[in-house]
N, C-alpha and C positions, 0 to 999 in steps of 0.2 A: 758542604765541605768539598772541595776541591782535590782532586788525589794527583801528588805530584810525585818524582822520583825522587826526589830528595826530602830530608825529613826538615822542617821548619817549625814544628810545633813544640812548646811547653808540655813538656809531658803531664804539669800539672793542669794544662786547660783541654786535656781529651777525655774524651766524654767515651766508654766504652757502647758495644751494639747490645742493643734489646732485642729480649725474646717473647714474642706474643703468644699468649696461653691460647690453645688452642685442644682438639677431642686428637689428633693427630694430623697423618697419618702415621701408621705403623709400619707399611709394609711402602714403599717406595723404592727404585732407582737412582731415584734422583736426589735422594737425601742419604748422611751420614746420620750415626746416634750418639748421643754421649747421656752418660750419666747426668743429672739435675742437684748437683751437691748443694745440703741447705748449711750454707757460709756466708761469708764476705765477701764478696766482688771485690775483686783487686787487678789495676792497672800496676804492674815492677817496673820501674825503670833500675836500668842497669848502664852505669859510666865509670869502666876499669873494673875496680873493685868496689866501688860506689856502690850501696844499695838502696832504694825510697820504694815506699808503697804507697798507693796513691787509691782514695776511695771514689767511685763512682761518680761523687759532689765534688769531687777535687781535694778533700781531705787528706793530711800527712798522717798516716797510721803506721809508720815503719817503726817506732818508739815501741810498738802495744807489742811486738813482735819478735823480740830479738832474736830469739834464737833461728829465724828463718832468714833475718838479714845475715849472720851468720853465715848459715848453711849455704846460702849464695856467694856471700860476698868471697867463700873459698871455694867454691866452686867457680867462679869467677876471674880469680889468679891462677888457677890452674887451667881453666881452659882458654885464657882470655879471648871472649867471645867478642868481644867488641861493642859498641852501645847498641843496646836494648831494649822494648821495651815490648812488655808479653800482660799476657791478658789470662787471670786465673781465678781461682776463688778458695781462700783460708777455710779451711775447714774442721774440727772438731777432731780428735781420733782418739778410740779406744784403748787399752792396755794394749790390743791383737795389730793395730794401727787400722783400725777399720773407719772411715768417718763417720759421725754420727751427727747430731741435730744442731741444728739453731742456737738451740736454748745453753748450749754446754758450753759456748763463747763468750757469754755476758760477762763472765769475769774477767775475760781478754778486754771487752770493750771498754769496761767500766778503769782502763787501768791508764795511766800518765807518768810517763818516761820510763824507764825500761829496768823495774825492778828483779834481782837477782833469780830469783822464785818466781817469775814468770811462767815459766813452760812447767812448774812444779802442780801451778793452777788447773790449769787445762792444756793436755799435751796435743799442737794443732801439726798440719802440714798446709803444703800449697798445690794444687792441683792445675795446672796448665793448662789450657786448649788452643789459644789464638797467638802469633804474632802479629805485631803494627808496625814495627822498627825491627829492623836487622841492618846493624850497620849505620849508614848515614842512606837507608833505601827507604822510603814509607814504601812500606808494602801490604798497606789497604786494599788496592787498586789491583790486588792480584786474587782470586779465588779461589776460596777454604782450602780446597785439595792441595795446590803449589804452597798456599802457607803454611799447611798443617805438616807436609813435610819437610819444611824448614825447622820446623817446632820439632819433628821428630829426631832432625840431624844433629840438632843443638845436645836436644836433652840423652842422648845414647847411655850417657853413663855420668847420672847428674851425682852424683859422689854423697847422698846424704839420704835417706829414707823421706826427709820431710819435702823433696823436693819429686813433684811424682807429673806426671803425663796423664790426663785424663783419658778413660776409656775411649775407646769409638771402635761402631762397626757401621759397614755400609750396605745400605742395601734393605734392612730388616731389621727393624728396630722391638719388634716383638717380644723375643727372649732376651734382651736386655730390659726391658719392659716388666716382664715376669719375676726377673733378680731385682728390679728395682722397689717390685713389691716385698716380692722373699727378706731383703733385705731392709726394709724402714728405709729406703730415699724415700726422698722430696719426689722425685719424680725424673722425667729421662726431657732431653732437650734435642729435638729433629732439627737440624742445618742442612739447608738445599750445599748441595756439594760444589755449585758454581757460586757459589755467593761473594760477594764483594763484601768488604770489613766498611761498613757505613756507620761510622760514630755517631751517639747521641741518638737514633734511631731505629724506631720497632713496626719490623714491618713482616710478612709471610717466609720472607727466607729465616728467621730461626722463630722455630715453635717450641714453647714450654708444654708440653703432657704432664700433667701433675696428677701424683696419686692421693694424697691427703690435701682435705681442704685448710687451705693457711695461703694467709696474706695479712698487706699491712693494712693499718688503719688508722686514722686521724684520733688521736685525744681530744674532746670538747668538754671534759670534766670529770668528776670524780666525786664519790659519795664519801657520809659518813660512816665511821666502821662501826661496827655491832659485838656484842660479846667480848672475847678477851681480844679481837683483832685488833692491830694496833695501825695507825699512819690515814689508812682510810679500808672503805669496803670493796669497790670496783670501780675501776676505769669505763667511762660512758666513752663510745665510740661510734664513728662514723666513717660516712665516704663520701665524697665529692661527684655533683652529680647536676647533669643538664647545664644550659649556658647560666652567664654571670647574672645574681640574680643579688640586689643590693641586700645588706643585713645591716641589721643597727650598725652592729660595731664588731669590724674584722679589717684583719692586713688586709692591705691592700692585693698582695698574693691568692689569698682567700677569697678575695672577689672576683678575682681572675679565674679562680677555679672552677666557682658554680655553688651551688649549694650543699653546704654539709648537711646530710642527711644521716639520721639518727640510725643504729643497726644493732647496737643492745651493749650489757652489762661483760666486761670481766671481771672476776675477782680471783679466779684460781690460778695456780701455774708460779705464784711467787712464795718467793722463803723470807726471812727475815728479812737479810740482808738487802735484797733487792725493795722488799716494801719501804727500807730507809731511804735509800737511794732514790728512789720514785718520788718518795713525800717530797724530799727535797726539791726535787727536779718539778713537781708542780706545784710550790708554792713560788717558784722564779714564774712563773708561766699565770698567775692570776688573772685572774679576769672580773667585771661585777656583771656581767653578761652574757648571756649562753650563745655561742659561735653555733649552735643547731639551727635549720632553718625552723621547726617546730619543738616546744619542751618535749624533752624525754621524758616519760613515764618512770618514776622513781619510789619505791617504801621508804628509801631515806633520805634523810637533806642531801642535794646536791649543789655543788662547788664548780664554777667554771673558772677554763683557762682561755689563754689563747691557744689556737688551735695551731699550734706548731711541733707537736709531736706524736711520731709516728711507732707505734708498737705493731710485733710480729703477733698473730694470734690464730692455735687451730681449731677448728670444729668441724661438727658433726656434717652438717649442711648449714644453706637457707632455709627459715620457715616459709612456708607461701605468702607472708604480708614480709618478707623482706627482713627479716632478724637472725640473727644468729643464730644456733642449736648447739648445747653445751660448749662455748669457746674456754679456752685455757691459752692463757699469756707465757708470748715463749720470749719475747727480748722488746730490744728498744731496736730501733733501726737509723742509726745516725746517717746512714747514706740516703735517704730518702727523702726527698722533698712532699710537706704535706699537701701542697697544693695539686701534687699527682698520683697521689692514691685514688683510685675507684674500682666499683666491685669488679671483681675478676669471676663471673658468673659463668662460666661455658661447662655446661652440665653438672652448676652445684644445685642450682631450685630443684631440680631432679631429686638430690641426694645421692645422684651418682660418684662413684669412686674413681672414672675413669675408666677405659676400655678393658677387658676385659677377651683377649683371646682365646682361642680355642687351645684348648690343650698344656692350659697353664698350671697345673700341676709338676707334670714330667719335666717341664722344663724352667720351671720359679728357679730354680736350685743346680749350680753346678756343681752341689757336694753329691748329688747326690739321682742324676739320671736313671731315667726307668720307663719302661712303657706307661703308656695313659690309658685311662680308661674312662667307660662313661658311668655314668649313677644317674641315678630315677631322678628327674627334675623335683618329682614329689618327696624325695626323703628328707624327712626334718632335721638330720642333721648336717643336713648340707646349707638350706637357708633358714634367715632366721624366720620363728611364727610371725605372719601379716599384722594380727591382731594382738594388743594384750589391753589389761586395765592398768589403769592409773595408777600408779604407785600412792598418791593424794585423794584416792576417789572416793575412801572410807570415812566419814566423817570421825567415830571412835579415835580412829590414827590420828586425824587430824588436831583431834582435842589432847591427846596424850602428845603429839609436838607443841602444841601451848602452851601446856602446861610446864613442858621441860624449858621451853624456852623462856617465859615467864620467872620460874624459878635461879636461871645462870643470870638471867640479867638482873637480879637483884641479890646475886651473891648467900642466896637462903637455901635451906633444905628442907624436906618436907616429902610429904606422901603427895603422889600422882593417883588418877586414878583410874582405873581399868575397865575394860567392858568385862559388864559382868555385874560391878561391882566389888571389883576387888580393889584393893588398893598399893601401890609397894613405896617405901621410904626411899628416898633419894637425896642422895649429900656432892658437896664439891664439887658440883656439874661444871664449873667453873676451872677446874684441876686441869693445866693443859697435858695431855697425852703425847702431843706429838711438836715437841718444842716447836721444829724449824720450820713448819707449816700454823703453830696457834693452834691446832686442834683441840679440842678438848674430850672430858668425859661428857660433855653435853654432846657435844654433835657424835661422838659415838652410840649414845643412846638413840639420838636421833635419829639414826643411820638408820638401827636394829626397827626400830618399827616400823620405817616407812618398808624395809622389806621382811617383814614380819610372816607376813602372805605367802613368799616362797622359800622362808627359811626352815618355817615349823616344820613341814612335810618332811623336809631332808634328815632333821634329828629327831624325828619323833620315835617315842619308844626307846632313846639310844641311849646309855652312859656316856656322860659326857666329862673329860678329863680337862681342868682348869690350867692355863695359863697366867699369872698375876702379874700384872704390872703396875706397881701403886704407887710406882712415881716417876708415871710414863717410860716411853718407847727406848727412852735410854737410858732409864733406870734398870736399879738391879731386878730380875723376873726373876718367880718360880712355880714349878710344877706341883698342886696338889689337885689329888686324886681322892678323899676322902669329900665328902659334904657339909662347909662350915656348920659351924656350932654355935647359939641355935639359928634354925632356919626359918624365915618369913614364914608365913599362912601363902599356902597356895602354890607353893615350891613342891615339887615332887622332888621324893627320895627313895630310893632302895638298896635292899642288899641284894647282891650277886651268890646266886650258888659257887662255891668254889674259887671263891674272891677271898684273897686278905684283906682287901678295905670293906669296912663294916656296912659302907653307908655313900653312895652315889648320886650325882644330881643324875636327873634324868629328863632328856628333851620333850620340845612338844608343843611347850605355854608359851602364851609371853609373855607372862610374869615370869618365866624362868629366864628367857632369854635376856631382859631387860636386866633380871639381877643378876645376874652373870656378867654383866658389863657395868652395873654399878659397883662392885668389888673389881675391878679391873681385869678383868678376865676379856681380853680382848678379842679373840677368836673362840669359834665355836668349832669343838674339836671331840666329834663322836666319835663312836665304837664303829665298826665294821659290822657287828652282829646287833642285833635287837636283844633288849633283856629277857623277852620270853624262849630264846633260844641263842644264847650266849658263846655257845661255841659253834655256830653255823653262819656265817656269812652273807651278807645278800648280795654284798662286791664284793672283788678285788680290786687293788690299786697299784701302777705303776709310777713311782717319786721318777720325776725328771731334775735330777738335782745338779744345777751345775759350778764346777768350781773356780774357787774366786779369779776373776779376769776372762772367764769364757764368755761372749757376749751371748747374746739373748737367740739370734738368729740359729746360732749353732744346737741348742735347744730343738728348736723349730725343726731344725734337719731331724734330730734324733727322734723328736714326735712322730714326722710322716714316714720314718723308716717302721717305726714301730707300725702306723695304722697299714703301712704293706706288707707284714708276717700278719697283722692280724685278719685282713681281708682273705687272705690267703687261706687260716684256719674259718672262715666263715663267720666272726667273731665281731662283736659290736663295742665299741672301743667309745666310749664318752671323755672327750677333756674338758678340763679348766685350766684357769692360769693358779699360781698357788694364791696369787697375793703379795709374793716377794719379789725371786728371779726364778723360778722354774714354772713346772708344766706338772698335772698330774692327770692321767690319762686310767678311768675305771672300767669294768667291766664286769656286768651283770652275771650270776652265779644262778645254778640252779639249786633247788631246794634241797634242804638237810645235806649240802656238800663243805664238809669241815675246813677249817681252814688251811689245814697242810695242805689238801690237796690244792685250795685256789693260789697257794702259793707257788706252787710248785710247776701250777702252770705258769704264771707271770715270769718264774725264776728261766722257765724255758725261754720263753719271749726274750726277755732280757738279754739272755746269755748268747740266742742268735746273735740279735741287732749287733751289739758289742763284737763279735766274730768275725762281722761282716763290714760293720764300720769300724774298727779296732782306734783310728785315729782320733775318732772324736766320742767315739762310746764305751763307757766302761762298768763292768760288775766289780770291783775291786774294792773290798771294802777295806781296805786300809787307806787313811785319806793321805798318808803322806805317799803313797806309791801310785796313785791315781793321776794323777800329772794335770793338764790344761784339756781337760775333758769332761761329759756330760754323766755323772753318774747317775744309772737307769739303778734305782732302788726295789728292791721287789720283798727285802723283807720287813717292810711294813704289816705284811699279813700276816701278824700274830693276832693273838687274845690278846684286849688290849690296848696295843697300837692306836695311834689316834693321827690324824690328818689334816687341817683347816677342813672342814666340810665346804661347799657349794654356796655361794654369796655371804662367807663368814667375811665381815674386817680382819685386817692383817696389822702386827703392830713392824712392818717395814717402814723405813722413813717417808716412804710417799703415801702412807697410808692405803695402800693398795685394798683390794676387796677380789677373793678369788674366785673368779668370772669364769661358766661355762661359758663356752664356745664352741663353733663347728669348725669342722677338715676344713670348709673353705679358709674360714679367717687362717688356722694353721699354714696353708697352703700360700696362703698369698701376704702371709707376712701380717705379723699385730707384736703392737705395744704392750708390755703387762702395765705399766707405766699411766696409761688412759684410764684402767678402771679401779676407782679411787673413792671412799666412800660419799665426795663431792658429786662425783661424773657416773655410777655407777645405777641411781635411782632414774635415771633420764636414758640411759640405753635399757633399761629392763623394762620400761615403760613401755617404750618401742619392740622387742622382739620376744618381749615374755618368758615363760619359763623353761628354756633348754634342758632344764636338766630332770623335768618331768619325766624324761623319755626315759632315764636308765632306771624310771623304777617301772615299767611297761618295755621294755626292750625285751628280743626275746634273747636267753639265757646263753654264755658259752656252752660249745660243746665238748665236755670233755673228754671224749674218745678220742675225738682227732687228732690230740695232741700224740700220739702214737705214730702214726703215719708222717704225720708234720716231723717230727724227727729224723727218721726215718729218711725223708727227702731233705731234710737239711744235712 
């Protein structure tokens, strides 16, 4: 391209500038930072009040949008800025207007001509950072800094919320870095501060730093689907790789590319609606021929297209022969050309997450600054265990998934059979639990055994208070506390001293655990106390409950406040995630200490944070006067009281599973959203049993809380 003064181009044939992934740097002079928003690439042109959006490919996408053409096009009569044409990226936003992911657009994308309830779907904005056109000037040919304040002159007082100026700081891209983890970005984008605006091209002056690993990928086919799944099972994917290397039969694009090379299975990350939509979209895309340069390895029949579609998808890592690690499908990506997808590998075969500075704590968060400190590289609850076993490695397990899977797919019921020799009946494995995902009572049982191994430990010995859901996640649930009537062989039951109900299930088996999910009983929800001493605690537990429209992050704040009063008291503080949308954060108790008093400690805890952060944390237990805040719950600590335990399933609509974790992950930002009882047996695999530690942790102390007072 040629950079002239005057503007000559179709706004519809410019091609915007690429960003090349890169480890960084972070700390530079000679670069600027911006946030990494995971949206839509958008070129605006603006002619009067005229508004068009234009995609990366040259695509009209101003229809999917209206109420942004809107917001322009009057801000545009009022300021009349003259033609235009600016470089941004659509993005997702919260109830708080926060942006959030990829995946929360799909219904934007999937949408043609500009129905009324548009912005009712997914409420989006527009994020700015580049001009190319001011006026009748191309002003490519000028660098970032004289453009960026062009961009900043324009937009002074752009008259709408949805119309916003992306961050930037110069100089040190670090603590933007830190917020971009705190926060769930994509990741932060380094632009050399002298850089010229080079359409169509990616080169060292702008670097993508990414913190989750996610890219696109080629479609080469697709399986058949298994149990109640409907449309197909997973999308087979690939990347484009080495010079043009001929294949039976492919575009002629696709020869141009190189060879598709095979990288592994999705099947999770979609809901109904979207498995329709897809089906459709690859029976237009058939093929009798697989576009891989080698067959992919398949359990089920596979189905090829042509390879002309491109899906978003994140995971874990690469494995070391080159496959993916737990991926989950986040969109479809119509601006992408499939012939230029290839791996984006700069420190994924690692399984790195990306740089990692010092001191990223204190500074993840600008709700919430504080001194930093250092911890023992060696404490386990900082990283996760090196070592674990196989969630699969028990052969017994693996016969009791056989057998369950055996029985749904043939729509029968029937006894399974246990080690031991025991046996338990099992009906409607088939029964979906979780509409909008297909799940069923089978792949719930499923779940429970493959983590059988670290779930007993957690309820053993406990009464355990039922949840029923018997005609799934969105059916009517209720609460009993009593032990059906009568009960299998091999079920533990008891009665409680100074208990109104006669008759308790009691943890431990897993014949109990399994029937506890074959009546619908979808989470596993113990005592606090052990039955041989019912009114003495072995934890306490703090509910991080947050209310409706507070996002997830804000949460996270209220967590690491809390673990800095408890460091403070000397105090060893275990989280999970619930399983839904919050946090619950326990802590180990010393012997024969009853439960008022571990209440009374957490009630202190609580009532600081809440004092100290007044704006986002609250002890208020009346939920109509709590407002857009994090309620830290502390009177769970009754006799009684029950809590999803540690790796129970959750019946939220993502099917959540609630996940120990450590202060790092807290600290630098996590998804509750990732651990799901699909994605949940493949991270336990890998970092073991976290939550081993709060039963070997040593105990709070509760003298301290006197003094701690005291100085609060």
């Amino acid at each position: 391209m040629t950079l002239t003064p005057n503007w000559r181009e179709s706004a519809r044939d410019v091609q915007p500038m690429l960003a090349t992934l890169a480890d960084g740097p972070l700390t530079d002079e000679q670069f600027v930072y911006e946030p990494k928003y995971d949206g839509i690439r958008a070129l605006v042109e603006i002619e009067g009040t005229s508004v068009r959006f234009w995609s990366r490919l040259g695509n009209d996408k101003t229809g999917q949008f209206p109420e942004l053409v809107k917001a322009l096009s009057a801000w545009a009569a009022a300021e009349r800025p003259g033609a235009l044409l600016l470089d941004g990226e659509i993005v997702a936003v919260d109830a708080h207007g926060e942006p959030i992911g990829f995946h929360a657009l799909q219904s934007r994308i999937h949408l043609r001509g500009t129905p009324r309830n548009a912005a009712e779907r997914q409420a989006v904005a527009i994020m700015f950072f580049d001009i190319l056109r001011d006026g009748v000037r191309d002003v490519r040919g000028l660098p970032l800094t004289a453009r960026r304040a062009r961009l900043e002159r324009l937009l002074v007082d752009p008259g709408s919320d949805l119309i916003r100026l992306s961050d930037q700081v110069a100089g040190n891209g670090a603590a933007l870095f830190r917020t971009a983890r705190a926060r769930g970005w994509e990741g932060i984008v380094a632009k050399r501060a002298s850089s010229l605006y080079r359409s169509g091209t990616r080169g060292p002056d702008w670097l993508k730093i990414k913190i989750t690993h996610q890219q696109e990928f080629v479609v080469g086919g697709w399986t058949e689907p298994t149990g109640t799944r409907s449309h197909f099972g997973a999308l087979l994917l690939g990347v484009y790789e080495g010079p043009s290397t001929p294949l039976r039969t492919s575009p002629s694009a696709a020869l141009r590319a190189g060879t598709l090379v095979y990288v592994g299975h999705v099947g999770s990350g979609f809901n109904e609606r979207e498995l329709d939509w897809m089906a459709r979209r690859l029976k237009t895309l058939a093929s009798t021929t697989s576009p891989f340069a080698e067959r992919p390895p398949s359990n089920q029949r596979p189905h090829w297209i042509r390879p002309d579609l491109v899906v978003e998808v994140r995971f874990n890592e690469w494995t070391p022969d080159g496959r993916l690690r737990a991926p989950v499908y986040l969109g479809v990506r119509e601006d992408k050309k499939a012939e230029d997808v290839r791996r984006e590998d700069v420190g994924i075969s690692q399984g790195r997450r990306g740089p990692t500075p010092a001191g990223s704590r204190s500074a993840a968060r600008r709700l919430a600054p504080r001194a930093g400190r250092r911890r023992s590289s060696g404490d386990p609850a900082e990283s996760p265990q090196p070592a674990a076993r196989s969630l699969k490695s028990d052969p017994s397990i693996d016969a009791i998934i056989d057998q369950l899977k055996t029985l749904e797919s043939a729509r029968r019921s029937g006894p399974i059979e246990l080690p031991g020799g025991e046996t338990l009946q099992v009906t409607n494995l088939h029964k979906v639990f979780w509409p909008t995902l297909r799940k069923t009572k089978g792949d719930l049982l499923r779940y429970y055994a493959r983590v059988a191994h670290l779930i007993l430990p957690v309820v053993a010995d406990r009464a355990l208070v039922m949840r029923r859901f018997p005609n799934g996640v969105n059916g009517k649930a209720f609460y009993q506390q009593r032990a059906p009537s009568p009960i299998p062989p091999g079920i533990r039951v008891e009665t409680l001293p100074n208990d109104d109900v006669p008759s308790r299930l009691v943890g431990g088996s897993l014949a109990t655990l399994l029937y506890m999910a074959q009546i619908a009983a979808i989470s596993q929800d113990p005592w606090l106390s052990r039955i041989d001493a019912p009114d003495t605690p072995d934890h306490v537990v703090l509910d991080l409950d947050p209310m409706p429209g507070v996002p997830f992050a804000r949460v996270l704040d209220v967590a690491r406040w809390i673990h800095d009063e408890l460091e403070m008291l000397g105090a060893t503080g275990m989280p999970k995630t619930s399983g839904a949308d919050g946090l619950h954060i326990y802590l180990p108790l010393p012997p024969d200490v009853p439960y008022e008093a571990g209440m009374l400690f957490c009630r202190i805890v609580a009532t600081v944070v809440a004092r100290k952060h007044p704006r986002w944390a609250t002890v208020e237990r009346k939920v109509q006067v709590r407002g857009a805040k994090v309620y830290v719950d502390y009177l769970q600590n009754i006799r009684g009281k029950t809590l999803a335990t540690a790796y129970s399933a959750r019946a939220s609509a993502y099917a959540g599973v609630s996940m120990p974790v450590t202060w790092k992950e807290i600290d630098d930002g996590l998804d509750p959203h990732e651990f799901t009882i699909d994605t949940a047996p493949a991270r336990l695999a890998t970092i073991g049993d976290l939550w081993k530690k709060l039963r070997t942790a040593k105990p709070i102390d509760l003298r301290r809380v006197s003094r701690y007072t005291d100085e609060r």
